[in-house]
N, C-alpha and C positions, 0 to 999 in steps of 0.2 A: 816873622814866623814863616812866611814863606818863602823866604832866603834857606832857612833852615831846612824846612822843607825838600826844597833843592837840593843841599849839600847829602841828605841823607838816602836822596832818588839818586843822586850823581854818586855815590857808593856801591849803593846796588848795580849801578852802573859799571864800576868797576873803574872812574872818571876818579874817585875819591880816591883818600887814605884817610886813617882814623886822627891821624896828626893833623890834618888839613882843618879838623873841626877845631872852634873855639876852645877856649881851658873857662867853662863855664858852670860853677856849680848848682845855679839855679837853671841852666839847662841840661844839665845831667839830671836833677830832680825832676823836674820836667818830663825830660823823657823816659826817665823810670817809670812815674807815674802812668801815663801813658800807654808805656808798656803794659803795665801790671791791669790795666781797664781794660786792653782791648784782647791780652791772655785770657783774661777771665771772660770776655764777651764771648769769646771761641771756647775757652772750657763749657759754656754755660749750654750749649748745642747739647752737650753730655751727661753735664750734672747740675744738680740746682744751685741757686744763685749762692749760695754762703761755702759749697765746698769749689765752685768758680771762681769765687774771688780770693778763697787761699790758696788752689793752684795757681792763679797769676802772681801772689806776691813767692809761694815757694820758687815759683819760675823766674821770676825777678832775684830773688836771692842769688838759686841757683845761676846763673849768670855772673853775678859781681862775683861771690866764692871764687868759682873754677878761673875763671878772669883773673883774677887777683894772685891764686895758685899759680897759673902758669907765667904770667907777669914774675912772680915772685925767684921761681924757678930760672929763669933767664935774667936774673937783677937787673927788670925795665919794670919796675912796682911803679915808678911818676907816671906811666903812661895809664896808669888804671883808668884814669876818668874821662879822657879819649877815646880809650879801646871801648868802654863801657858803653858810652854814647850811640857810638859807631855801631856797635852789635845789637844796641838796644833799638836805636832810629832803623837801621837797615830791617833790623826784624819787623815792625812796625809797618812799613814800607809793604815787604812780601806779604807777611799778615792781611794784610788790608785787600791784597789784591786779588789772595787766596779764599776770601771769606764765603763769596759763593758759589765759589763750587765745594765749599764745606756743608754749605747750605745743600744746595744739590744734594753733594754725596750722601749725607743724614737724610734726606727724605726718600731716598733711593732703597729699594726692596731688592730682594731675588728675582723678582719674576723679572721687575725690570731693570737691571745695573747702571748707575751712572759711570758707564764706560768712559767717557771724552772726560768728565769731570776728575774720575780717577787718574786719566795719565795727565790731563791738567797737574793737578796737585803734586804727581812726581815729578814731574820735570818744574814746578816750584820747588821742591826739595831738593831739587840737585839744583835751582838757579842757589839756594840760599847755604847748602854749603858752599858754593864756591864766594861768594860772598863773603861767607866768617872764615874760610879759608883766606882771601884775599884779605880781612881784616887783621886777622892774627898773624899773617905772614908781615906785616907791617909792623905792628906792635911788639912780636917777636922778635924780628928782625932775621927770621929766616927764610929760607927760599918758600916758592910754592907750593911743593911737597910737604915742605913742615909743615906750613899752616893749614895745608889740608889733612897732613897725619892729626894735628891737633885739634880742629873741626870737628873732625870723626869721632874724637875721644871724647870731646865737649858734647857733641850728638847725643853719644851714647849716655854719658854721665846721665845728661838732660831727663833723657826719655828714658832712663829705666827708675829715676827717681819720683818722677812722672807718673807709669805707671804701677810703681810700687806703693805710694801717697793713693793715689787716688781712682785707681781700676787693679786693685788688688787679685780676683781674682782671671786678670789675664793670662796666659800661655804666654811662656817665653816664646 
C-alpha cells in the first residue's frame, strides 16, 4: 500500500507517468473507491451526508466518462485504466493536502478572511492542473500544451456539472 502510495505522490510529483502504475483492477477499484470517500468527505463541508456522497460518486463517474472520451478520441481507449488511476490517486493526493485549508476557508467570515488559506488552495489548483495536464499529456500522447488544453476542458466539464447537480442556484 505504501509502494502505491509513493508511486501516486511521485506523480504529483511530476517523477511519474500514468503508464508507470501497475495494469491492476482491483487497484483501480480501490482507488476509485477512495476517491469517491474522500469527494464526498470535501462535499460534505457543503452539503449533508446523502447528497456528499452522490457528488463523489457523480465525480467519480465524471472522471472515467471524459477519460474514456478523450482516450477514445485519440484511439489510446487500453490506457483507460492507467490514466484513471493516475488522475484518481494524484487527486486523492492534492485532496488530502488541501483538506484544511477547506476546513479553514469554511469557517472563515467577512469580517475575517482566510486570506493565506485561499491562495493556499489556488496555487493547489494550479499544482493539480498541471498534474492532470502532465497526466493526460501522457495518456494522450501529446505535447504539454495539449494535455493542459485538455485539463482545462476536463476542469471545466468537472465543475460545471458539479455545480449544476448540486449548487444549482450558483452564478456562473
Amino acid at each position: 500500500m505504501l509502494t502505491i502510495l509513493k508511486m501516486y505522490a511521485e506523480l504529483c510529483l511530476l517523477r511519474r507517468a500514468p503508464q508507470d502504475l501497475p495494469y491492476s483492477n482491483p487497484l483501480l477499484m480501490s482507488t476509485l473507491l477512495l476517491y469517491v470517500v474522500i469527494s464526498a468527505m470535501i462535499s460534505s463541508l457543503a452539503l449533508s451526508i446523502g447528497p456528499a456522497l452522490l457528488s463523489g460518486v457523480v465525480d467519480a463517474i465524471t472522471l472515467v466518462v471524459v477519460t474514456r472520451l478523450a482516450l477514445w478520441v485519440r484511439d489510446k481507449g487500453e490506457r483507460l485504466l492507467k490514466t484513471v488511476m493516475a488522475l484518481a490517486g494524484s487527486n486523492i493526493i492534492i485532496t488530502v493536502i488541501a483538506a484544511p485549508l477547506l476546513v479553514i476557508q469554511q469557517d472563515a467570515s467577512p469580517e475575517s478572511p482566510a486570506i493565506l488559506s485561499a491562495f493556499g488552495l489556488i496555487m493547489l489548483m494550479g499544482w493539480n492542473l498541471g498534474v492532470v495536464a502532465h497526466i493526460l499529456r501522457h495518456a494522450l500522447a501529446l505535447p504539454f500544451w495539449g494535455g493542459f488544453v485538455v485539463a482545462l476542458c476536463y476542469m471545466y466539464i468537472s465543475m460545471s456539472i458539479m455545480r449544476t447537480l448540486f449548487i444549482p442556484d450558483a452564478p456562473l
